[in-house]
DOVO-58569 format. One line per field, with one value per residue (C-alpha): residue number from 1; residue in three letters; x, z, y. Coordinates in steps of 0.25 Angstrom, whole numbers, plus 5000, padded with zeros to 4 digits. Layout:
// DOVO-58569
n = c(NUM, ...);
res = c(ala, ...);
u = c(X, ...);
w = c(Z, ...);
v = c(Y, ...);
//
This chain:
// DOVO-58569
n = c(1, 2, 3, 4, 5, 6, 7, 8, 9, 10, 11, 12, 13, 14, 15, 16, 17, 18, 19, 20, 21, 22, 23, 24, 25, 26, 27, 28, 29, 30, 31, 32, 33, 34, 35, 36, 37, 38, 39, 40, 41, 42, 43, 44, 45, 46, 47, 48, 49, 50, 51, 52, 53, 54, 55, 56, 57, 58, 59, 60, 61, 62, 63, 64, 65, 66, 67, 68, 69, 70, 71, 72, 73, 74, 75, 76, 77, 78, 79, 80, 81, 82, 83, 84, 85, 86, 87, 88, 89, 90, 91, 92, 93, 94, 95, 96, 97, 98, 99, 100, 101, 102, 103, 104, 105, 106, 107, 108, 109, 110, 111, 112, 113, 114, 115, 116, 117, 118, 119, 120, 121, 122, 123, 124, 125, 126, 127, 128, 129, 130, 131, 132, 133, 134, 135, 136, 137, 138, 139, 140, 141, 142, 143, 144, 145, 146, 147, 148, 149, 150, 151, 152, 153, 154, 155, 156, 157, 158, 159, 160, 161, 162, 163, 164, 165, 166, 167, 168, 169, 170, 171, 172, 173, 174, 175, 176, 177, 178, 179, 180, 181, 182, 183, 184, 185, 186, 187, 188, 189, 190, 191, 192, 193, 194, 195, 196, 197, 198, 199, 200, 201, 202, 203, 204, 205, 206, 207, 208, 209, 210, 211, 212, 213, 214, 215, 216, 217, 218, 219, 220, 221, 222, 223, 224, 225, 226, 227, 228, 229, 230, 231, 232, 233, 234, 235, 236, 237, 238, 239, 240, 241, 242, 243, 244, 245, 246, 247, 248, 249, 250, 251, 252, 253, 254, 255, 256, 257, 258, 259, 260, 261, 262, 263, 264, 265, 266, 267, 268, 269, 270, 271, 272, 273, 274, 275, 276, 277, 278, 279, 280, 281, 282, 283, 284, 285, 286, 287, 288, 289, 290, 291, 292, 293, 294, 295, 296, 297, 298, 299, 300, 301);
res = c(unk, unk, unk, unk, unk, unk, unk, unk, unk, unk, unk, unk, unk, unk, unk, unk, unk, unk, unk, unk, unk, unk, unk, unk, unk, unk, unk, unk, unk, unk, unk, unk, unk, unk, unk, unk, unk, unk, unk, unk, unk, unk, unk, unk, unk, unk, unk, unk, unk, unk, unk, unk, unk, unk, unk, unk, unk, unk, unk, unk, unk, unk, unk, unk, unk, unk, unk, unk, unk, unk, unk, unk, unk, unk, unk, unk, unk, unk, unk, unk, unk, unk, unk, unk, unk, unk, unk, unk, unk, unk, unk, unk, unk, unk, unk, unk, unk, unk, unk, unk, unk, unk, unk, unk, unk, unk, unk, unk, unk, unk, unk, unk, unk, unk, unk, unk, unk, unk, unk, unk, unk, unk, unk, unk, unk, unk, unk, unk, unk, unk, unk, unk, unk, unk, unk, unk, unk, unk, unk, unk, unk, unk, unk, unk, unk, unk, unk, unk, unk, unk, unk, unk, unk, unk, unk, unk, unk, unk, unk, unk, unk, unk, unk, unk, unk, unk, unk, unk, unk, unk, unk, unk, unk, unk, unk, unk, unk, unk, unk, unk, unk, unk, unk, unk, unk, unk, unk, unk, unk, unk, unk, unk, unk, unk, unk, unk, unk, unk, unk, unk, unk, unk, unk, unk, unk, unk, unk, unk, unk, unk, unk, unk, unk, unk, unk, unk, unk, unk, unk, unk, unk, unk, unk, unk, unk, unk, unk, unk, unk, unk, unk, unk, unk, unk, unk, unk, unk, unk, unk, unk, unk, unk, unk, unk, unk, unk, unk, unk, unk, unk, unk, unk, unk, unk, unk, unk, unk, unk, unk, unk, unk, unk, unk, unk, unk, unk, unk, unk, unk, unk, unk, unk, unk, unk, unk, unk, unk, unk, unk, unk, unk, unk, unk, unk, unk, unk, unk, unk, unk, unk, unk, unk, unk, unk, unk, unk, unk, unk, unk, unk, unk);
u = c(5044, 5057, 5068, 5062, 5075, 5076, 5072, 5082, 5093, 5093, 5084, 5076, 5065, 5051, 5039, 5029, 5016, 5004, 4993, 4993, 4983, 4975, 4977, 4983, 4987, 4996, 5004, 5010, 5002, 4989, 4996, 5002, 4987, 4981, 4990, 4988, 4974, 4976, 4985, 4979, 4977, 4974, 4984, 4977, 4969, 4976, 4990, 5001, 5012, 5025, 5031, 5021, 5029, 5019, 5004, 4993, 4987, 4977, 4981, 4968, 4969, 4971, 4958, 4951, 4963, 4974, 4970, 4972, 4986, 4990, 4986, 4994, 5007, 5005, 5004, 5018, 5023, 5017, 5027, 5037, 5039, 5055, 5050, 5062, 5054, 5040, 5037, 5026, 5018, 5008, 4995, 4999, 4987, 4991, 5006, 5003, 5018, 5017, 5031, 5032, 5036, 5045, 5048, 5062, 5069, 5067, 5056, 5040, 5034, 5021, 5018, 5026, 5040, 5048, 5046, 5061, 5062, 5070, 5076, 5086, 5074, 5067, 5077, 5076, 5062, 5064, 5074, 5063, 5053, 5051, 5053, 5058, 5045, 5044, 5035, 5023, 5023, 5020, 5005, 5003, 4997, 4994, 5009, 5010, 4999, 5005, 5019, 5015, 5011, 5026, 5032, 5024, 5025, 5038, 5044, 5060, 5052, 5057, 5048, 5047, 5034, 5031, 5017, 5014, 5005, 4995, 5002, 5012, 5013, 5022, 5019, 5034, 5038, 5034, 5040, 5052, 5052, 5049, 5059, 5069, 5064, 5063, 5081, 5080, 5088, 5090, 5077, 5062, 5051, 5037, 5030, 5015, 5006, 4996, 4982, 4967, 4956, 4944, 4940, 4925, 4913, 4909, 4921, 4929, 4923, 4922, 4909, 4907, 4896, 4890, 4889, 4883, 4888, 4886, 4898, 4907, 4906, 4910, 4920, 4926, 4923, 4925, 4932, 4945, 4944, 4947, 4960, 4963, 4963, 4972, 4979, 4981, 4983, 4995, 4990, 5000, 4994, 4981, 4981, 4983, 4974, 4963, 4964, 4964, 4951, 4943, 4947, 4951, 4963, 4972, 4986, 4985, 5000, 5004, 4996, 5002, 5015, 5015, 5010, 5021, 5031, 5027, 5024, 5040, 5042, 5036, 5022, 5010, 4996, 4991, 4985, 4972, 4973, 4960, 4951, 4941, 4935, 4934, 4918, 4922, 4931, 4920, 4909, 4917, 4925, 4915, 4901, 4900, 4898, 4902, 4900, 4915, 4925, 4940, 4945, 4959, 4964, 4978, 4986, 5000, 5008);
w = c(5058, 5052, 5060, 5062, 5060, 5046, 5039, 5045, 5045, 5029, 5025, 5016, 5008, 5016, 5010, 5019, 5022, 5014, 5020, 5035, 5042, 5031, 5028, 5042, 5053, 5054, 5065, 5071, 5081, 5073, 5062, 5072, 5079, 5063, 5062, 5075, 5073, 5058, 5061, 5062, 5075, 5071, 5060, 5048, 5044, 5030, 5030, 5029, 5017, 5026, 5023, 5019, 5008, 5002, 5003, 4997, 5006, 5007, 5008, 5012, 5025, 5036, 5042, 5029, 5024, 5036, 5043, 5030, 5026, 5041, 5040, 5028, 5032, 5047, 5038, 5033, 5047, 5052, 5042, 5038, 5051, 5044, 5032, 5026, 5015, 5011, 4996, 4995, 4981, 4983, 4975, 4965, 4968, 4964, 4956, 4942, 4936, 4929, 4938, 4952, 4962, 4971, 4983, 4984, 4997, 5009, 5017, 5020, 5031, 5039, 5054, 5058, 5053, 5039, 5031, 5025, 5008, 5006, 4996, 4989, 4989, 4983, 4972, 4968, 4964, 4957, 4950, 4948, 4941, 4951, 4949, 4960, 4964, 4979, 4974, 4970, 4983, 4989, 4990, 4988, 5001, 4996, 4999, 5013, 5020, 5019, 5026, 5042, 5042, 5036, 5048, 5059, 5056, 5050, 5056, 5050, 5035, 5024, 5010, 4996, 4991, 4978, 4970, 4959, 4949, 4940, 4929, 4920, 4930, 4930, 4935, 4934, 4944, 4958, 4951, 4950, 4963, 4968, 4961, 4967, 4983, 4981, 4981, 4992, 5003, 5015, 5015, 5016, 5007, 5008, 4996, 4998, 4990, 4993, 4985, 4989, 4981, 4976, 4977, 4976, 4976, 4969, 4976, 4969, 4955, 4954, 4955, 4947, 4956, 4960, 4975, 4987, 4994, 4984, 4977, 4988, 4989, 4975, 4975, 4988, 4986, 4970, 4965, 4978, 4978, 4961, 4965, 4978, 4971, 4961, 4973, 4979, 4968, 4963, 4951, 4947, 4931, 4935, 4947, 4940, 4930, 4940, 4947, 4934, 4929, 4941, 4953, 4963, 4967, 4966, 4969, 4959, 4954, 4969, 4971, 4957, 4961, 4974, 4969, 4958, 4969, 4979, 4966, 4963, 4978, 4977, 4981, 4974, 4984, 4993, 5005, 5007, 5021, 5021, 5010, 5013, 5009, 5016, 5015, 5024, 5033, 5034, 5037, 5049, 5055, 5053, 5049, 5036, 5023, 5008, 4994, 4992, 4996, 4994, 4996, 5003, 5004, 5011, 5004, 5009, 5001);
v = c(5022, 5026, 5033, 5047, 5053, 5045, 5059, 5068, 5059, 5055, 5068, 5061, 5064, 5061, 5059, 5065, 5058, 5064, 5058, 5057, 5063, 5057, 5041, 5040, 5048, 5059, 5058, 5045, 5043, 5045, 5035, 5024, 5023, 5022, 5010, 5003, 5005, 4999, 4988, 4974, 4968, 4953, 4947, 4944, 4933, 4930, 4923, 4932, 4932, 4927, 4937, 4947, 4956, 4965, 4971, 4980, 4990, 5001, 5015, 5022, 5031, 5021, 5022, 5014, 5006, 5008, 4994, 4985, 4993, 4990, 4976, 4973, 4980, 4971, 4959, 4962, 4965, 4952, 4946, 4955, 4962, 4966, 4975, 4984, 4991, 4992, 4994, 5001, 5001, 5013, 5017, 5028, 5038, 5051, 5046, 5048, 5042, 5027, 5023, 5019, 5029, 5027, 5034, 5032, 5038, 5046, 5040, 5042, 5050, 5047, 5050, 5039, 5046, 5042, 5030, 5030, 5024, 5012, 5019, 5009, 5000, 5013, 5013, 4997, 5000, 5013, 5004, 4993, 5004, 5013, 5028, 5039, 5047, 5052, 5063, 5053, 5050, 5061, 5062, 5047, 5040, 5026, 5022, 5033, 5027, 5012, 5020, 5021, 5006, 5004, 5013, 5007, 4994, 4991, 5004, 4999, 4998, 5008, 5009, 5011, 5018, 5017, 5022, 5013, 5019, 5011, 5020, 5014, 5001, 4989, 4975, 4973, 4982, 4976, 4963, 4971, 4976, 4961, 4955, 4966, 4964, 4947, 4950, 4958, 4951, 4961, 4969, 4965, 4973, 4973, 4979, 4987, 4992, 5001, 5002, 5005, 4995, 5001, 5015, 5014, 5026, 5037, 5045, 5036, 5036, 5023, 5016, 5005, 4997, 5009, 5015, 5009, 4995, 4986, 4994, 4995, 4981, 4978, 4988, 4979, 4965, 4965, 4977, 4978, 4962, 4961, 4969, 4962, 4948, 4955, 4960, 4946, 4938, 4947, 4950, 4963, 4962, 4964, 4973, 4986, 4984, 4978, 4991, 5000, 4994, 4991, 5002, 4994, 4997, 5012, 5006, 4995, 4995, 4995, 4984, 4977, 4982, 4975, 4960, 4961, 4964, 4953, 4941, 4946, 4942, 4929, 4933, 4926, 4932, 4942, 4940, 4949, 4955, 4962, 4972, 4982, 4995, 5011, 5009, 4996, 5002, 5014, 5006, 4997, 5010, 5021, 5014, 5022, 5018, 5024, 5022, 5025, 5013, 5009, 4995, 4992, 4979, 4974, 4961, 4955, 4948);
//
């Protein structure tokens, strides 16, 4: 985690977490034993990018999507261990604007102390597209869940957080941050982006093969897989409006953000780590079934 006297010393603006004790735990000690218990204990069985130098990732509470997130940011530890910065492309759930938002300064609190901004990183990608909006952040958790893997694994790491909305999207402008990272010489980055897959259920209003099992299984195996191809393929054209027509993702412009960024870095596939649903994690953790399921899947690249 970062120097705990980081927020006294440079009395900065902190943005305080707004979902622990919800997605994750509240204190440290709840939180480091959520990650030990989500972090893999076998490497994985797909071949690793050499280096890996970005990923999508889930950001439901830890207990349904914490193990695939975890699995994702070891995968970059296992071959980036030295990470500076993490970029991290969120889902724009309650951020209304058509720019990306960019948290720009200060540093993100969680239980496991500040998170500090790499602010003249910050300010590259405001220059790039980006506007200055700390306050979209505030009550959005798909970038603030993705944070304590950052600090326990890579505990030197600063961040930029940036919510993409589907709003008024530019394929252009992970290209542009790609293009800018690719002369970086002193300072390794690793871009995120955070998105959950289908949101499948009457809860959810979307029911378009019905309820019951056979549903679920569409929504998994042909509606979050449509999306994922898309995913792995790089496909940033089509990902937004994929997502838009079909349902299957609510952090499509992250994810479309992140494959321009790493095709501008040389990047050409993803690498599936592993997909799932709640109603499976459900099922396996707690024997309960639902009609209501989201996906999540975790890709390297």
């Amino acid at each position: 985690m970062q120097d705990g006297k980081l927020k006294g010393k440079l009395k900065m603006t902190v943005r305080k977490p707004a979902v622990a004790g919800q997605f994750y735990g509240a204190s440290a000690a709840e939180c480091l034993e959520e990650i030990r218990q989500c972090l893999p204990t076998e490497p994985p069985a797909a071949e690793l990018p050499s280096p890996v130098i970005g990923a999508m990732v889930p950001h439901a509470g830890w207990i349904f999507s914490g193990d695939l997130a975890a699995l994702a940011f070891q995968a970059v530890r296992q071959t980036n261990p030295d990470v500076d910065t993490f970029v991290i492309f969120g889902a724009a759930h309650r951020y209304l604007d058509s720019a990306a938002a960019v948290y720009d300064r200060g540093a993100w609190e969680t239980p496991l102390g500040l998170a500090a901004i790499d602010e003249p990183l910050a300010a590259d990608i405001i220059d790039l597209g980006g506007r200055t909006d700390p306050q979209a952040h505030r009550d959005e958790h798909s970038i603030e869940v993705q944070i304590p893997f950052i600090q326990h694994l890579f505990p030197k790491a600063k961040i930029v957080p940036i919510i993409v909305p589907v709003a008024g999207f530019d394929p252009q402008f992970g290209t542009r941050i790609g293009e800018m990272l690719s002369q970086l010489k002193d300072k390794h980055v690793v871009c995120i982006a955070s998105t959950d897959l289908t949101h499948y259920g009457p809860r959810y209003g979307f029911c378009p093969e019905g309820v019951g099992p056979s549903a679920l299984q569409w929504a998994s195996e042909v509606n979050d897989m449509q999306f994922i191809d898309l995913a792995l393929r790089m496909e940033t054209d089509k990902i937004v409006a994929e997502a838009m027509h079909k349902g299957n993702a609510c952090g499509p412009a992250a994810v479309a953000t992140l494959t321009s960024t790493v095709r501008a870095i040389g990047r050409s596939h993803g690498v599936l780590l592993a997909h799932t649903t709640s109603n499976d994690v459900l099922l396996k953790r707690f024997n309960q079934t639902s009609d209501e399921s989201v996906g999540y899947a975790a890709i390297v690249y």
